[in-house]
C-alpha positions, 0 to 999 in steps of 0.5 A: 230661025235655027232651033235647038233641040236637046237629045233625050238620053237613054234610059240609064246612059246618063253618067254619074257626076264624078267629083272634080280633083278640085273638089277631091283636094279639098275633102283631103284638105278638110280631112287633114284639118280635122285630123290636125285640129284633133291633135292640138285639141290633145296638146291643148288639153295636155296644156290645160291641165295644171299639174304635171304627170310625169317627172324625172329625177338625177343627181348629175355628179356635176352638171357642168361635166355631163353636158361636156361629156354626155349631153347627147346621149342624155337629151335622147334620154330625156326627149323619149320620157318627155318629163314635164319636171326634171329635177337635178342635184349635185349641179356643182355651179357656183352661184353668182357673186364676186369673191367676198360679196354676197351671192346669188343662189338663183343665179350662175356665177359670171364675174370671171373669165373662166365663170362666163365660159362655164355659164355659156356652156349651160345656157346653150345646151338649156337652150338646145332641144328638148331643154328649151321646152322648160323653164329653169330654177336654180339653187347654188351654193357658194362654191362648186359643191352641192346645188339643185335645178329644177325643170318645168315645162314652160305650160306648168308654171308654178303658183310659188317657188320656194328654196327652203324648207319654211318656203318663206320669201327668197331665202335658199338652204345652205350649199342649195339643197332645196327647190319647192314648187306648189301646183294647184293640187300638190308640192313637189320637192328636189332635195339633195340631202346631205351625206351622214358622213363616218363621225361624231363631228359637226358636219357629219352625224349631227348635221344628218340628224338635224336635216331629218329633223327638219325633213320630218317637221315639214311633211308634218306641216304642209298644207297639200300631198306631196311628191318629193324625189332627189338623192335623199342619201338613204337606203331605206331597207336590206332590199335596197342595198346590193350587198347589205352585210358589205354595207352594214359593216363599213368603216373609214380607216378603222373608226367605230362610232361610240354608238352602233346605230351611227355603225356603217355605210353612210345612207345604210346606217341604221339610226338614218334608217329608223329616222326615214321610216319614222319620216314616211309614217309621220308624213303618211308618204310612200315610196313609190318605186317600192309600191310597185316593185317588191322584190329585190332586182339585182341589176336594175334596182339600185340608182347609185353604183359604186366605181368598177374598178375598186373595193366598191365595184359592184357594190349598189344602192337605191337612194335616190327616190320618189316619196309621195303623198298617201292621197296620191298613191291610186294615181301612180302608174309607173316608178322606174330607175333607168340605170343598171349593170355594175358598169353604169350604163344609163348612168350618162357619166355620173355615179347615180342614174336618173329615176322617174314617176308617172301620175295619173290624172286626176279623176 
C-alpha cells in the first residue's frame, strides 16, 4: 500500500493566492455597475424632479424657414444647452382647417398638397434628435402669421396647458400668441406679444394697449410664481436699446402720432414703457437678464438685430425676455442672450437670437 505524503513548504514559500482573470473580470464588471447605476441614479433624480430648471426662448421668424435653411446648426445649438422647455414664436404654420371651415389652433394645417409637404418637413425634423426628447404643443393662427410652440421634455409633463390668458378650457388667442403650461411649483408662459405699430388705428396703438391691459390683469391674478419669456415687443429701458436717440425718434413715412407718448420706434415708445414697468411692479416680476447683467453690452446684449444692409444695420434691441416671479429670483443662475454682432451670428437665420435661464432647484 502506496502512501502519499504532502511536502512541508518552507517557511515563507508559500505563494500568495493571486486573483484568477475570472475573478479580476468580474470586479471590473461590478465596478463598471456601480459607476453606471450612479449615473441612472443622476438621470433619475433629474427625472424626479417635477419642474424644469433650464429654458430657452426664440422667435423663429418662421419656423418652417429655419428648419430648411438652418436646422443643423440650430440642433447643435439646442443639444449642448439641453433645455428642458423651448418655447418658439412667430412659427408661421397655419393651423388645420379647410378653407372656410373651423380650424384647429392645435394642429398643423394638412388639407392641401402644399400643406402636407410642409407638415412632413416639421414633423420629421421634430422627430430628429435632440427634438425628439420633447413633446410639442401648438398654437396656430389662421394663416402663415404669428403662432407659438412650446417644447417640454417628455419626463416634464405638464399638470394643465392652456392657450389663453383666462386658461380656461380649449380656447386659444387670436393669431396664437399664448401657450401656458402649470408645473407643480410654478407657470410658464411663451407669448408673442403683438407689435404696437406706427398709429392711432384699430390694429396698432389700441390693440397694443388692450393686450397690456390683459397682460397685466393676468399677473395680478395667478395663483403661482411665474416664468414668462417670448418676444414681448418692448424695450423696456434706454440700456436696452443700441442706439436710443435713433429709436426714440423713428417715424414711418413722416407720421407723427397726436400724442408724444405713441412717438417712435415701436417696442420703444414710451407709453408701452411705462405700460411693462407698471406690469413688472403690479405683477411683483423681475427681468431676469437684467438681474444679472447691469451694464450696457453692446455686442452681445440685444436679442433683435435690425437687416445689415439698410437704414437699420447695426441698429438692435432687447425684446425678447425672461420676466420672473419675485419668489424665484434667489433661485436664478444664469439669463443669457446667445446672438450677437450686427451680422446676426447665432442668430440661426431669423432677425432675433434665442435667449435663456437656468434655475436653481428648489431647496
Amino acid at each position: 500500500m502506496k502512501r502519499f505524503f504532502k511536502p512541508i513548504e518552507k517557511e515563507g514559500s508559500a505563494k500568495k493566492p493571486s486573483l484568477s482573470s475570472d475573478c479580476a473580470s468580474t470586479a471590473k464588471t461590478e465596478a463598471a455597475g456601480v459607476a453606471l447605476s450612479e449615473n441612472e441614479n443622476e438621470k433619475e433624480k433629474e427625472k424626479e424632479n417635477k419642474d424644469p430648471l433650464k429654458f430657452l426662448t426664440w422667435n423663429a421668424n418662421s419656423l418652417l424657414l429655419r428648419i430648411k435653411n438652418d436646422w443643423s446648426q440650430f440642433s447643435s445649438f439646442v443639444q449642448t444647452l439641453d433645455p428642458d422647455v423651448i418655447c418658439i414664436q412667430e412659427v408661421r404654420i397655419p393651423a388645420a382647417g379647410a378653407k372656410g371651415a373651423p380650424k384647429n389652433p392645435s394642429e398643423l394645417k394638412d388639407d392641401t398638397s402644399a400643406s402636407r409637404e410642409e407638415k412632413q418637413i416639421v414633423t420629421r425634423a421634430l422627430s430628429s434628435v435632440p427634438f425628439n426628447e420633447y413633446r410639442v404643443w401648438w398654437s396656430l393662427s389662421n394663416s402663415k402669421y404669428g403662432g407659438t410652440a412650446m417644447f417640454i421634455k417628455k419626463h416634464l409633463q405638464p399638470k394643465k396647458v392652456s392657450f389663453c390668458l383666462d386658461r380656461t378650457g380649449s380656447k386659444h388667442e387670436q393669431d396664437g400668441r399664448v401657450i401656458i403650461a402649470e408645473f407643480e411649483s410654478y407657470l410658464v408662459m411663451n407669448t408673442y406679444a403683438p407689435n404696437n405699430g406706427w398709429k392711432e388705428e384699430e390694429n396698432s396703438f389700441p390693440r397694443r394697449r388692450k393686450w397690456d391691459k390683459r397682460i397685466l390683469e393676468f399677473v395680478q391674478c395667478i395663483d403661482k410664481p411665474l416664468i414668462w419669456c417670448g418676444d414681448l415687443n418692448v424695450s423696456h429701458e434706454d440700456i436696452d436699446v443700441s442706439h436710443p436717440d435713433f429709436f426714440s425718434s423713428a417715424k414711418l413715412n413722416g407720421y407723427v402720432p397726436p400724442d408724444k407718448e405713441d412717438c417712435g420706434q415701436p417696442g420703444f415708445t414710451l407709453a408701452e414703457r411705462r405700460r411693462f414697468s407698471n406690469i413688472l411692479t403690479q405683477g411683483k416680476l423681475i427681468d431676469a437678464y437684467r438681474l444679472l447683467h447691469k451694464e450696457k453690452d453692446m455686442d452681445s446684449g440685444f436679442s433683435w438685430s435690425g437687416h445689415p444692409i439698410g437704414k437699420y444695420r447695426g441698429k438692435r434691441m432687447r425684446i425678447d425676455y425672461f420676466i420672473v416671479s419675485e419668489q424665484l429670483k434667489e433661485r436664478i443662475i444664469a439669463c443669457e442672450i446667445h446672438g450677437h454682432g450686427i451680422e446676426r451670428e447665432g442668430f440661426y437665420g431669423s432677425d432675433h437670437c434665442p435667449v435663456s435661464l437656468k434655475l436653481s432647484q428648489e431647496t
